[in-house]
N, CA, C and O of each residue as an XYZ file, in Angstrom:
432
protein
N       1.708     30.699    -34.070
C       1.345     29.369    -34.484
C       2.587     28.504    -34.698
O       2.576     27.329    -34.331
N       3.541     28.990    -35.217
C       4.904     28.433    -35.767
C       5.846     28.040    -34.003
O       6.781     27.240    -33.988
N       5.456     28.623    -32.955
C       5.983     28.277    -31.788
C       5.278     26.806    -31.256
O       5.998     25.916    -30.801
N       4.045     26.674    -31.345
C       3.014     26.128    -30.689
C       3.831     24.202    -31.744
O       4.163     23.121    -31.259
N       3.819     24.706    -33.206
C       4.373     23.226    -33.856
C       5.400     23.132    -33.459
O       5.880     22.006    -33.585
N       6.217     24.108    -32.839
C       7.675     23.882    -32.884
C       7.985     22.889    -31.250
O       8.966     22.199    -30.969
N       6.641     23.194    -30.357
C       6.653     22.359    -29.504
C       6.311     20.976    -29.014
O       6.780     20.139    -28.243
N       5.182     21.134    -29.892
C       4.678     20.072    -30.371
C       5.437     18.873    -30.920
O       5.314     17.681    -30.638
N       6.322     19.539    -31.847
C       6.988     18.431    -32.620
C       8.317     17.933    -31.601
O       8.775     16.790    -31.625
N       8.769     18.919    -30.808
C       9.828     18.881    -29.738
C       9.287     17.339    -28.912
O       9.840     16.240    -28.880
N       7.790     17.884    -28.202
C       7.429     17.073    -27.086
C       7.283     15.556    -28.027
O       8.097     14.716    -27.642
N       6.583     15.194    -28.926
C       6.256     14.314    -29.777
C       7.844     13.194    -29.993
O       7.884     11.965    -29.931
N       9.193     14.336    -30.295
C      10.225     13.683    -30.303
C      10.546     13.493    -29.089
O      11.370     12.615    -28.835
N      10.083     14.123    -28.252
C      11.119     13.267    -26.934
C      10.411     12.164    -26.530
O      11.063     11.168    -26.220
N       9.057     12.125    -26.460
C       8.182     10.813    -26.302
C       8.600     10.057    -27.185
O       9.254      9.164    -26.645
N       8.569      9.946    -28.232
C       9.115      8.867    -29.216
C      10.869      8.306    -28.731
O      11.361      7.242    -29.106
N      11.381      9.062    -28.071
C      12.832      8.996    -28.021
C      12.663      7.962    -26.722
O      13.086      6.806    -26.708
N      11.865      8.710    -25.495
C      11.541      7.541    -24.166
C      11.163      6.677    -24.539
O      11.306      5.646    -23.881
N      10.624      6.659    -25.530
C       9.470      5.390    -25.269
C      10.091      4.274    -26.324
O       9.643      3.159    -26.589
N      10.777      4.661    -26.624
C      11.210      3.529    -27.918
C      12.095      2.722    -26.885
O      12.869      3.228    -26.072
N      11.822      1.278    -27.077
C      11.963     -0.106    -25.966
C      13.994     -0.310    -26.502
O      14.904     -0.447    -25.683
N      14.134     -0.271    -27.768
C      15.223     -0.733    -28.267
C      16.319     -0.026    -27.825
O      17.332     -0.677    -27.570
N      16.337      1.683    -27.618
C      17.631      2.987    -27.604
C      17.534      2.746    -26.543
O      18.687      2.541    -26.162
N      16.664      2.583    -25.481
C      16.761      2.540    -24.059
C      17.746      2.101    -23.087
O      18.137      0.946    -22.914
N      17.997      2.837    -22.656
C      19.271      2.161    -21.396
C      18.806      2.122    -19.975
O      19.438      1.653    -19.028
N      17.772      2.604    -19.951
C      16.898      2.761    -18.299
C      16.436      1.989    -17.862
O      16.429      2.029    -16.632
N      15.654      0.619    -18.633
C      14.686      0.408    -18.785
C      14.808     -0.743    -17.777
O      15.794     -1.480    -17.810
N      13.673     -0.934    -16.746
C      13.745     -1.886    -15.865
C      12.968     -3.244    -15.937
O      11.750     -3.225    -16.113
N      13.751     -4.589    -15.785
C      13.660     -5.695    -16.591
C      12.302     -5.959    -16.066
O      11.930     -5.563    -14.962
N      11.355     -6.842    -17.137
C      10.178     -7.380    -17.094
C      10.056     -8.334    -15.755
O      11.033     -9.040    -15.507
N       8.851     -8.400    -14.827
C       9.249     -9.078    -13.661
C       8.046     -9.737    -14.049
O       7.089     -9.191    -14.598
N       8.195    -11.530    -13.582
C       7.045    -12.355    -14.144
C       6.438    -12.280    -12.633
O       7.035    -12.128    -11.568
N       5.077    -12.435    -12.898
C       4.090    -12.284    -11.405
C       5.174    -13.641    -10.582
O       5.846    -13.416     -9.576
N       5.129    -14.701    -11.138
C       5.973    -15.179    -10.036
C       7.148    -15.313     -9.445
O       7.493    -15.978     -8.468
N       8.002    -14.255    -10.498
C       9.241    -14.202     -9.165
C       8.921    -13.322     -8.589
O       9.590    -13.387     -7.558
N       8.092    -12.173     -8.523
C       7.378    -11.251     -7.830
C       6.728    -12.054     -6.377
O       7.006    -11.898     -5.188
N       6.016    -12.717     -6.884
C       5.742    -13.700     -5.307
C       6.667    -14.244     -5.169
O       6.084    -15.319     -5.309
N       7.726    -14.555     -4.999
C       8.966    -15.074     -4.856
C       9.409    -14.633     -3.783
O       9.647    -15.110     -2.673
N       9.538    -13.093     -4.533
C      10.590    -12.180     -3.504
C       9.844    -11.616     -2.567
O      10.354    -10.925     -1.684
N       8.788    -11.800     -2.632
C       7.693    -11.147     -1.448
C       7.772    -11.820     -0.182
O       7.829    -11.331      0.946
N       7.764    -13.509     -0.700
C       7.704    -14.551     -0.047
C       9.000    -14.132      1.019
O       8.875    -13.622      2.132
N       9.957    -14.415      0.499
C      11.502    -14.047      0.928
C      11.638    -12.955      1.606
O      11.829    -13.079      2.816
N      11.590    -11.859      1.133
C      11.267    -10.850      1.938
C      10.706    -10.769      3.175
O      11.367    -10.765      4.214
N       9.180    -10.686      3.100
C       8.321    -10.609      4.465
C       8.498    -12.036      5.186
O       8.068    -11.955      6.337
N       8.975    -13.278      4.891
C       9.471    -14.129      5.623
C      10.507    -13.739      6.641
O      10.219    -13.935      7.822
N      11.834    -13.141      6.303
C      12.683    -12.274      7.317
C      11.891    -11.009      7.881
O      11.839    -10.911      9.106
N      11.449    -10.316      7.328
C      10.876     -9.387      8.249
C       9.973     -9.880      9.284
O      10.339     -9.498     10.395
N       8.690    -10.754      9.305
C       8.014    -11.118      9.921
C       8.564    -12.777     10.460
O       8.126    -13.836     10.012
N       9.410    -12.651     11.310
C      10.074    -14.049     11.810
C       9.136    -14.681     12.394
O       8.730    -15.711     11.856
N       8.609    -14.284     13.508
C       7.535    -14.857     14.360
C       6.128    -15.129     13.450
O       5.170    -15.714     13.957
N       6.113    -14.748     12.361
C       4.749    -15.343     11.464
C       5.516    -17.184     10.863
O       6.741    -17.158     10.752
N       4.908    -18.429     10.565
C       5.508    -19.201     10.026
C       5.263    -18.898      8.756
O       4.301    -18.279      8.301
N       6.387    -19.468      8.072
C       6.863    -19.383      6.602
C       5.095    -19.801      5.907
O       4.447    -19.083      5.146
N       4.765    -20.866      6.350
C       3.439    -21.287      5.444
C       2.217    -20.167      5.574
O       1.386    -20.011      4.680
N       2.222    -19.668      6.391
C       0.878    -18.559      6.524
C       1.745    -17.047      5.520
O       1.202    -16.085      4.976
N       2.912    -17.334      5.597
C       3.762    -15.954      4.782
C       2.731    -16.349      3.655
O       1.584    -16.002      3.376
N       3.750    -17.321      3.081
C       3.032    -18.051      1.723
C       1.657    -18.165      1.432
O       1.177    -17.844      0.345
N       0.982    -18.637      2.429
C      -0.338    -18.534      2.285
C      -1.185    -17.234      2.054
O      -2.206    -17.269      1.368
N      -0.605    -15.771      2.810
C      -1.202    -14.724      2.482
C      -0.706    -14.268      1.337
O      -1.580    -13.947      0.532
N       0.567    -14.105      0.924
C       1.031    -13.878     -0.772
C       0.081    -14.679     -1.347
O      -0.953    -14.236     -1.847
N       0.275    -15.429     -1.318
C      -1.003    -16.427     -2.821
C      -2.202    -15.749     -2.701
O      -2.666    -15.550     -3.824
N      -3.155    -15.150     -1.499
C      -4.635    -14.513     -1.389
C      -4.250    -13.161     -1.914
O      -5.053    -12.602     -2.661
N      -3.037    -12.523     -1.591
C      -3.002    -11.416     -2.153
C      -2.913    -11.413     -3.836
O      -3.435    -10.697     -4.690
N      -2.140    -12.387     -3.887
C      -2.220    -12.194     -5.823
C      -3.258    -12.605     -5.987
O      -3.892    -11.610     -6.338
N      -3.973    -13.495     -5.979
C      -5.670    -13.532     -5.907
C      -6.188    -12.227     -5.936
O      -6.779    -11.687     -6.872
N      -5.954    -11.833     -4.988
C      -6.838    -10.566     -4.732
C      -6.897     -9.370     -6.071
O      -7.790     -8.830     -6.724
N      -5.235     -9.328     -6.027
C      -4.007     -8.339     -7.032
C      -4.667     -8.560     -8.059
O      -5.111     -7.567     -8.634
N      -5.026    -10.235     -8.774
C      -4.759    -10.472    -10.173
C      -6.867    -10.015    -10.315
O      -7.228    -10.694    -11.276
N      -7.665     -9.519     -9.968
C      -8.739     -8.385     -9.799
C      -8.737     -7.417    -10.093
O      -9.880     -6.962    -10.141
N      -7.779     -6.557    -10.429
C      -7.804     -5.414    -10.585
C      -6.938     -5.597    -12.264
O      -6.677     -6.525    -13.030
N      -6.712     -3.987    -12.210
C      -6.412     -3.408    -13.626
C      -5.051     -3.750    -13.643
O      -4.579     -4.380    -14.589
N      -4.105     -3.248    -12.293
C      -2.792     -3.514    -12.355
C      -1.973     -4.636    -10.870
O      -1.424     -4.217     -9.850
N      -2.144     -5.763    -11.208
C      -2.193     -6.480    -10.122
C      -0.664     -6.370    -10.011
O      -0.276     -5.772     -9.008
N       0.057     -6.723    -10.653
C       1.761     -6.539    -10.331
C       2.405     -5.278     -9.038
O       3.263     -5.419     -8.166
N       1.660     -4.239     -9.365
C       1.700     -2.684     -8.875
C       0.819     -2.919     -7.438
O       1.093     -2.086     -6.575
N      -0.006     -3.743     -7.131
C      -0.683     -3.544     -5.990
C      -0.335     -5.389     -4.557
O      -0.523     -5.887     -3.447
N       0.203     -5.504     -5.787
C      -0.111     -7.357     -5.111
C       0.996     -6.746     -3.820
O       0.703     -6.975     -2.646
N       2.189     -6.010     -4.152
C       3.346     -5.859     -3.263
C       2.419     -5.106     -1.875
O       2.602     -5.795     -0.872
N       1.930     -4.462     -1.724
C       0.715     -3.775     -0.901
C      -0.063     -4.594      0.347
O      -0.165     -4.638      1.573
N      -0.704     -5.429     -1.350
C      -1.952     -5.867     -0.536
C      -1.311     -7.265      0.439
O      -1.847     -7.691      1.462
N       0.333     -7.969     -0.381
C       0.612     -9.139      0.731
C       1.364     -8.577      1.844
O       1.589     -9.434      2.699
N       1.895     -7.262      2.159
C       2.075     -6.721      2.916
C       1.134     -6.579      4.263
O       1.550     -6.614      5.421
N       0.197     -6.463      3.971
C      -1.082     -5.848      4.767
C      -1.594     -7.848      5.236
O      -2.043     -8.326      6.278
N      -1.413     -8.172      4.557
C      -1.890     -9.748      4.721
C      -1.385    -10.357      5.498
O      -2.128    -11.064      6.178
N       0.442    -10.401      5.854
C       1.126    -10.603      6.403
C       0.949    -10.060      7.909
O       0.748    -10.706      8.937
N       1.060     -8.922      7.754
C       0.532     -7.844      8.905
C      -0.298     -8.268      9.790
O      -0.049     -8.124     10.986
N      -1.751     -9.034      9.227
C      -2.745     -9.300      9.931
C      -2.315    -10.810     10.305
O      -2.907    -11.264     11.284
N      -1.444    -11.598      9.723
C      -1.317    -12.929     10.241
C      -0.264    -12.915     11.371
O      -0.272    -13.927     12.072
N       0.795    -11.800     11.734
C       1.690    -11.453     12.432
C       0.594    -10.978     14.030
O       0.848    -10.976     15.235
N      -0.403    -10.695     13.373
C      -1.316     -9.964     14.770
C      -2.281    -11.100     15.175
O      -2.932    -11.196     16.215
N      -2.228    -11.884     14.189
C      -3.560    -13.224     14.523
C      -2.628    -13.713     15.424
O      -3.071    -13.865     16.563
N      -1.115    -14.090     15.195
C      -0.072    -15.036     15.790
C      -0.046    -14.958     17.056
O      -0.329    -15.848     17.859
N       0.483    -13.297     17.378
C       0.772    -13.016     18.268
C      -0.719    -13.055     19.373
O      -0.685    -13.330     20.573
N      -1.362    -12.871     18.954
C      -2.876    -12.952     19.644
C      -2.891    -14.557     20.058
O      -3.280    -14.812     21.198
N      -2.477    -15.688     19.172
C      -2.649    -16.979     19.722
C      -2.058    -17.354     20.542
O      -2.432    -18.057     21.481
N      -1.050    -16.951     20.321
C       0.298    -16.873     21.324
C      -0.229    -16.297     22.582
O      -0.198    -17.111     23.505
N      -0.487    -15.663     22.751
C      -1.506    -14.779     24.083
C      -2.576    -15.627     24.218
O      -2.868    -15.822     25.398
N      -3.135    -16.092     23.565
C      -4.453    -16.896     24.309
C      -3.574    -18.825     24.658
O      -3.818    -19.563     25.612
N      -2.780    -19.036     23.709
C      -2.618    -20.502     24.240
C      -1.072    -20.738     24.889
O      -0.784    -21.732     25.556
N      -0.282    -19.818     24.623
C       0.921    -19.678     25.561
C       1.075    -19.188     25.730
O       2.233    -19.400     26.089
N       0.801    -17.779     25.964
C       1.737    -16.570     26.903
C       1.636    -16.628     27.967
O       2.058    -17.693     28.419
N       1.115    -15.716     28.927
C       1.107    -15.568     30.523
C       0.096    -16.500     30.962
O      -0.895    -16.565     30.233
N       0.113    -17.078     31.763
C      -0.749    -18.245     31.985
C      -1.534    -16.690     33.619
O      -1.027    -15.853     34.365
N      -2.764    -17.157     33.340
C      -3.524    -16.081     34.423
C      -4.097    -17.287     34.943
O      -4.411    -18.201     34.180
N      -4.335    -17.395     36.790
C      -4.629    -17.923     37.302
C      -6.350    -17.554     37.572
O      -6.606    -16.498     38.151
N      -7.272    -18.286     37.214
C      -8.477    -17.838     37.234
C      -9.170    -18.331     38.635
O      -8.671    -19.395     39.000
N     -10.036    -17.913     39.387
C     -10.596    -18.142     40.911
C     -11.848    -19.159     40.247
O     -12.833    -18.883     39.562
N     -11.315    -20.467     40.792
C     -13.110    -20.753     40.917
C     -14.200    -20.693     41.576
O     -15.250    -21.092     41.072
């Protein structure tokens, strides 16, 4: 029994030791949802060149929409404007194919 408190009280102090906000030296700074869309913006803007900047923007904003739905929207918004982006990069390139790419000569 005397092992079982002795761990107890071990695990109890080291949780108290992590978790205390003040001793901390790890601790990674508070990010406000909007510089979070910020850097998303910035981000998948260079990665996805051929998407324009306003549809970037435009799918970040539906994704935090989407994000700020759930339990942990901060943790998922990075995800879901990923995937948003994705699909506006494939809409693009698809328009691009129907109103300028290869021009096909059709028989009348």
């Amino acid at each position: 029994m005397r092992i079982i408190d002795t761990r107890i009280d071990q695990s109890v102090k080291f949780l108290s030791e992590n978790t205390n906000m003040k001793n901390s030296r790890n601790i990674v700074p508070a990010v406000t949802a909007e510089e979070l869309k910020s850097a998303l913006v910035a981000r998948l803007n260079a990665e996805y060149a051929e998407v324009s900047p306003r549809l970037v923007y435009q799918a970040v904003n539906e994704a935090d929409a989407l994000a700020s739905l759930t339990s942990v929207p901060l943790l998922v918004l990075p995800a879901l404007a990923e995937e948003k982006v994705r699909k506006a990069a494939e809409w693009t390139a698809h328009q691009r194919a129907v109103l300028g790419g290869d021009h096909i000569a059709f028989a009348a």
